[in-house]
N, C-alpha and C positions, 0 to 999 in steps of 0.2 A: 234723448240718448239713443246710440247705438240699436239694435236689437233690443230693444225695448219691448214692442208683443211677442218675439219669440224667447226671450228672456222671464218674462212672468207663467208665460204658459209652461213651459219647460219644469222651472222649480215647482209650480203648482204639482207638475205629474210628479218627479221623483222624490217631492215632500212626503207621500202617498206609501212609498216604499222605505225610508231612510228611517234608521232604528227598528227594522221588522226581525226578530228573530228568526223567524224563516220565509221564503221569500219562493213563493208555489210558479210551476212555469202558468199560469193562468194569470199572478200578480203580472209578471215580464210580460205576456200576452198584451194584458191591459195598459201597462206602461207606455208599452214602445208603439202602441194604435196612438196612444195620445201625443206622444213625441212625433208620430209621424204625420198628423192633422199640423200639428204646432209648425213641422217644416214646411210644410203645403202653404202654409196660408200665410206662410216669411216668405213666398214665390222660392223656394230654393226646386232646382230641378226636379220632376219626376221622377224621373231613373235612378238619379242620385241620391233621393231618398231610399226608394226602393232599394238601393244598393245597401247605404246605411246602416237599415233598419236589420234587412238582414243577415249583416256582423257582429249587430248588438245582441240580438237575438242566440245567433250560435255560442258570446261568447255571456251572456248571461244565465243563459240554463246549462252553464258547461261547470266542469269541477271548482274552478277558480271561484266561482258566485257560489256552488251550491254548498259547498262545503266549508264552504269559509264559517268564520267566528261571528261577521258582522258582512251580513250578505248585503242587505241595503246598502252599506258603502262601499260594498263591492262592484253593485249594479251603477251606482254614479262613475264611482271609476273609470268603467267600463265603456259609459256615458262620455265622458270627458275625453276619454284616449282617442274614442272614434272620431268626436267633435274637432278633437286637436290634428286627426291624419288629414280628414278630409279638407282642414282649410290649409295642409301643406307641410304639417307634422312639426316644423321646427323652421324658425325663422334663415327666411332667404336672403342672404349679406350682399352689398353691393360690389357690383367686379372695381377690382384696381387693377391697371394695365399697368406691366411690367416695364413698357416703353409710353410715359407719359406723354402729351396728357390720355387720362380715359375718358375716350369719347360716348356719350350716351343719345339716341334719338328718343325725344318724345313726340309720341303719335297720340292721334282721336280723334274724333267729332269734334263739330264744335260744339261746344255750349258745355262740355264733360267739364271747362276747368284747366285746359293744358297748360297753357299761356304763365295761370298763377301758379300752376303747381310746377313751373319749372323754376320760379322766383323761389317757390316754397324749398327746391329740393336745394338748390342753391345755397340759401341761407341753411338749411340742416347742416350740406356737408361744412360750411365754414365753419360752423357752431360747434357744432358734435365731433366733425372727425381732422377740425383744421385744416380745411383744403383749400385751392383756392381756383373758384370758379371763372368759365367765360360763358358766359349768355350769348347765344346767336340768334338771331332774328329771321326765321326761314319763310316766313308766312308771309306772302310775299301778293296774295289775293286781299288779305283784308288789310285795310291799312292802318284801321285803329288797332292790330295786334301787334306793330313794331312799335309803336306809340307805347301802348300796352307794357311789353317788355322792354322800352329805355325807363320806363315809370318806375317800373319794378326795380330797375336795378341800378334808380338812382337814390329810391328808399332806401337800397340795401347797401349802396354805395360800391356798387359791381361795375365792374364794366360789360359793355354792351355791344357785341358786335354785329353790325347793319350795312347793308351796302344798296337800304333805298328797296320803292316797288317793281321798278325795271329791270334787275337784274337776275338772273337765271338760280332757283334755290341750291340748283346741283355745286354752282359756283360761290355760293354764300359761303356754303357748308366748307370745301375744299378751300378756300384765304381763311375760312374762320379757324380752322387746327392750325394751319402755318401761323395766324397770328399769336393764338397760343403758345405755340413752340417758341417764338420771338418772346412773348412776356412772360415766360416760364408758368403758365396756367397750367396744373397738373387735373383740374376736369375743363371739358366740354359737353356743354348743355343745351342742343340742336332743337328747339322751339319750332316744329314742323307743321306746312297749313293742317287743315281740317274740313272736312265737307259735314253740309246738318244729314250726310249718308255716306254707304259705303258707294264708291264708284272707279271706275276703272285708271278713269284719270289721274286721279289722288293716288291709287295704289302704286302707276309705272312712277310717279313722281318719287316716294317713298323708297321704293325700288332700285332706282337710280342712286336717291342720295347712301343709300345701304348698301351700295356696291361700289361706290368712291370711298366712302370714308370708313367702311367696317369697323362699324362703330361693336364696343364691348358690351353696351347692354341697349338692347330699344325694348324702352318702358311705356307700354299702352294704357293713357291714362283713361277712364272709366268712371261713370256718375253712377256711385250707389242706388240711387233713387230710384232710378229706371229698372230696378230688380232684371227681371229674367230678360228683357233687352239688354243689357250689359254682356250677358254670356254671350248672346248671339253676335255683338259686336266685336268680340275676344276670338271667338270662334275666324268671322271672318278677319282680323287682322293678323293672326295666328296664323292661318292658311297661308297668307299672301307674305308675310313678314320672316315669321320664326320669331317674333317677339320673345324677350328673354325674363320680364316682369310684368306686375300689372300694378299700375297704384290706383287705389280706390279715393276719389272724391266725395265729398258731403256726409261722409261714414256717422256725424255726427244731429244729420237730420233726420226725421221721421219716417227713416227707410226699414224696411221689412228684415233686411239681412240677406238677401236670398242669392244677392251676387256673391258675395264672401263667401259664402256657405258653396255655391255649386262653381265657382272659375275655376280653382283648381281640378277640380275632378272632370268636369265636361273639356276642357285647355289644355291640363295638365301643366300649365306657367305659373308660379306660386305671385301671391300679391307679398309687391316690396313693402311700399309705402301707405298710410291711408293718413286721409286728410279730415282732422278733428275741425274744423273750424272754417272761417273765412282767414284769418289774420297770418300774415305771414311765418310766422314760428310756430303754426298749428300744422304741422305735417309730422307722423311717427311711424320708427322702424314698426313693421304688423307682423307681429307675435302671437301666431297661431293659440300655442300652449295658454296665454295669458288672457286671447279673444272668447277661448272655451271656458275659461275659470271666470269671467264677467257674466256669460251668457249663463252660465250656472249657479251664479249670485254666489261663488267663493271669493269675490274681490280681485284685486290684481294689485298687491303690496309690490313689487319691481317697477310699475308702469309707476307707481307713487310716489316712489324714494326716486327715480329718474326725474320726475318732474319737479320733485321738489330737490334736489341736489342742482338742477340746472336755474330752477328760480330763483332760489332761496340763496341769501347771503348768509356765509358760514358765520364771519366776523359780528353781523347782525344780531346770530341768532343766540352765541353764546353773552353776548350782553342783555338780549331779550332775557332770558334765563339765569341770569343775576337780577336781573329788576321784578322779575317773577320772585325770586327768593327773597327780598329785601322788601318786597312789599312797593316797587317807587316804579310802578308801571304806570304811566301815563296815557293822553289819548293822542298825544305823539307818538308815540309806540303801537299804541291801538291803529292807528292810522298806516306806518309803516307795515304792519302786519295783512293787514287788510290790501291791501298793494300787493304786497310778493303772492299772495296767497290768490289772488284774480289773473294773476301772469298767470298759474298755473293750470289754469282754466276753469268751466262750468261748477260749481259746486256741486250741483249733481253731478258731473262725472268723477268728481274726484270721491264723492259719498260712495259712487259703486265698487271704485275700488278698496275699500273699505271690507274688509271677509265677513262676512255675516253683519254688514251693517242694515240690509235689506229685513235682517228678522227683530233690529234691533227694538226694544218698545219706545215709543215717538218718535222713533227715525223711519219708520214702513212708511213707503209712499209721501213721504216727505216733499215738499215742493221751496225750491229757496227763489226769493223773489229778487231779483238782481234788482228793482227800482227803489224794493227796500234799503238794501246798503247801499248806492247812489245817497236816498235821504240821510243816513246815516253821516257818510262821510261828507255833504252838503255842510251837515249841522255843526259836523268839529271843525269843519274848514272857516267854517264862518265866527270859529273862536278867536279872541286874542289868544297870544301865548300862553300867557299867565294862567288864562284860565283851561287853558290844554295842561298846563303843568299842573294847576291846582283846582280842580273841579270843586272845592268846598267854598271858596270866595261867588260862588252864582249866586245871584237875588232876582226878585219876581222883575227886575228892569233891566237883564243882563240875559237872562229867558227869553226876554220878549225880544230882544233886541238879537237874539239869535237865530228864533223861531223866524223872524222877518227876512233874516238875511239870506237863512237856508231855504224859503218857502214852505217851510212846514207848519207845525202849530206847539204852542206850549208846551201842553199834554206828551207831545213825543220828545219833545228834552228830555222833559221831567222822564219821561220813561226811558233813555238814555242814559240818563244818569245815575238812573236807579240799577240799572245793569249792569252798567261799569262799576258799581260799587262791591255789586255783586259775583263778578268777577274777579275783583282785587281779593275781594275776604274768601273767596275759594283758591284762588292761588298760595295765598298764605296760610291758607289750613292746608295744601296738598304739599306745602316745605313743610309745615309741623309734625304731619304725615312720614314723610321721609326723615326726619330726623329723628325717628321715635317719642314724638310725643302726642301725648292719648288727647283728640282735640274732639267737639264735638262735630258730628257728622253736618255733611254742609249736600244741598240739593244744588243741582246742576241748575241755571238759568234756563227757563224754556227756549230763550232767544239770545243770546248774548249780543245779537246785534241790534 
């Protein structure tokens, strides 16, 4: 996940302070040393911390903390506000050009990610805000990346516009708006080379295409990973560009955080976009306010009702919730559930946004094993109906015969089976519950999977 060691060290320190009836400038002293190790060692800026630290500082030993009723949650506050300015204070919305289409250039290196995350941005806006994309193919040195992008955008079932490695990008770009115009594509999505560095050549090229098509936003796509090399790369595209965003790649691998945390301040360009995943519906608007409420282990309930309002079927879910009440859930049901709920991504990421699910007892540090529910869903796949409708009809030759088909072994049916039983008679105590009647208390499944 995301900011993951600046995430744990973080709540570590302000755990230390939170519920303090009063809260000494010596507690703040000590805090904000440990918040400021914690940003160092996520690679966020120097300077930027330094800057940080000391706002938090002025605005923690100031009246607002010292006087308050509940200083320690004052001090996070305080915490949170600055976490939330410094990555850009309030999410940056994408331009719509009043004379369509709105043209976008995406720039980087290679290897950042551009390519996909122009396919990724693509599928957003048709998804999210109903538009309707053209892909252009400008990268005109490598020729796996027009390949690349007819790939992409015959997965997404886009059209693609390409005129081949011969021809001039400046000219790509200028037939590629006119063809828009012709087929009423209200975006353009300018797919630009990239060198493995910054160099002169690349830049007049960019340059060119930037002053033919003045485009409404060029979005400098960026690999998290590479922490404090990202800024330096923003830096020089900034210079030479004016770039108007930045979308963060890999946001969802083993990266420190330290780009997030210092592009805005060292740029001053807010990040649009950041890309959760590999798969192409893994790309999300980057929501400062909601980035600092993770990192502070508050959860992020918006990023959740989003992801599950866009996965989740509505019609679904109020017959899931009938067959919950009536008792007549199944491991068809169990199986669709299981489905929408992996569109929606990592289990662990959706646990984080979860508010206080990080202090919850047997959910800290929790680990889900994603080859576990594979088994899982192996086992029910490998049911007949019947016995998906009616799990009481199993016998020791209907076990075996499933255990075989899923590759598993007995013992894990049997333990399957035992959970989904277990599940059913907690759902029907949680309707007995709701209807006011007094049932006896029922334990949660360690595993329900």
């Amino acid at each position: 996940m995301a900011f993951e060691g600046l995430a744990d060290r973080l709540q570590n320190t302000i755990k230390k302070i939170t519920g303090k009836g009063k809260v000494s400038e010596q507690d703040v002293k000590e805090m904000t040393r440990e918040i400021r190790l914690a940003l160092l060692e996520a690679d966020v800026n120097f300077k930027v911390v330094k800057d940080l630290i000391k706002r938090i500082k002025e605005r923690a030993v100031g009246q607002e903390v010292m006087e308050s009723l509940t200083p320690g949650q004052q001090v996070i506050k305080v915490v949170k506000e600055e976490l939330t300015e410094l990555m850009g204070g309030e999410q940056s919305k994408i331009a719509v050009s009043d004379k369509p289409p709105t043209v976008i250039m995406m720039v980087g290196l290679q290897g950042a990610g551009k390519t996909t995350t122009t396919g990724k941005l693509a599928n957003l806006l048709r998804k999210k805000y109903n538009r309707s994309p053209l892909l252009v193919a400008c990268d005109v040195y490598r020729p796996a990346a027009i390949k690349q992008l007819e790939t992409l955008g015959g997965q997404l079932s886009m059209p693609v516009f390409s005129m081949g490695t011969e021809a001039n990008p400046v000219d790509i770009a200028k037939k590629a708006i006119e063809k828009a115009k012709e087929d009423h594509h209200d975006y353009v999505l300018i797919d630009t080379a990239g060198r493995l560095h910054v160099d002169s050549d690349l830049m007049q090229e960019l340059t060119d295409i930037k002053e033919l098509v003045n485009p409404d936003e060029i979005f400098l796509v960026v690999d998290a990973m590479t922490g404090q090399d990202a800024v330096n790369v923003a830096e020089s595209f900034n210079e030479q560009l004016d770039v108007t965003g930045v979308v963060l790649t890999k946001l969802d691998g083993d990266t420190r955080g330290g780009a997030a945390l210092s592009i805005k301040a060292v740029t001053g360009k807010s990040i649009k976009f950041a890309g959760m995943g590999e798969k192409l519906d893994q790309l999300e608007a980057f929501h400062p306010e909601r980035m600092a409420s993770r990192i502070l282990g508050m959860g992020d309930v918006l990023t959740l009702i989003e992801k599950a309002q866009a996965n989740v079927d509505e019609k679904q879910a109020k017959e899931l919730q009938e067959k919950m009440r009536t008792a007549t859930f199944t491991f068809d049901d169990f199986l669709d559930q299981m489905s929408q709920v992996k569109k929606m991504g990592p289990l662990d990421d959706l646990l984080a946004m979860i508010p206080g699910a990080n202090k919850m007892k047997g959910l800290k540090n929790v680990q889900f094993d994603e080859k576990q529910l594979a088994h899982v869903e192996a086992i029910i796949q490998s049911m007949t109906k019947k016995e998906r409708q009616d799990p009481s009809i199993m016998n020791a030759s209907r076990k075996k015969r499933i255990a075989k088909g899923s590759g598993t072994n007995v013992s894990q049916v049997n333990r399957l089976l035992k959970q989904f039983e277990e599940m059913k008679k907690m759902m029907k105590q949680m309707t007995n519950m709701q209807k006011g009647k007094k049932g006896k208390g029922f334990k949660m499944p360690f595993n329900p999977f």
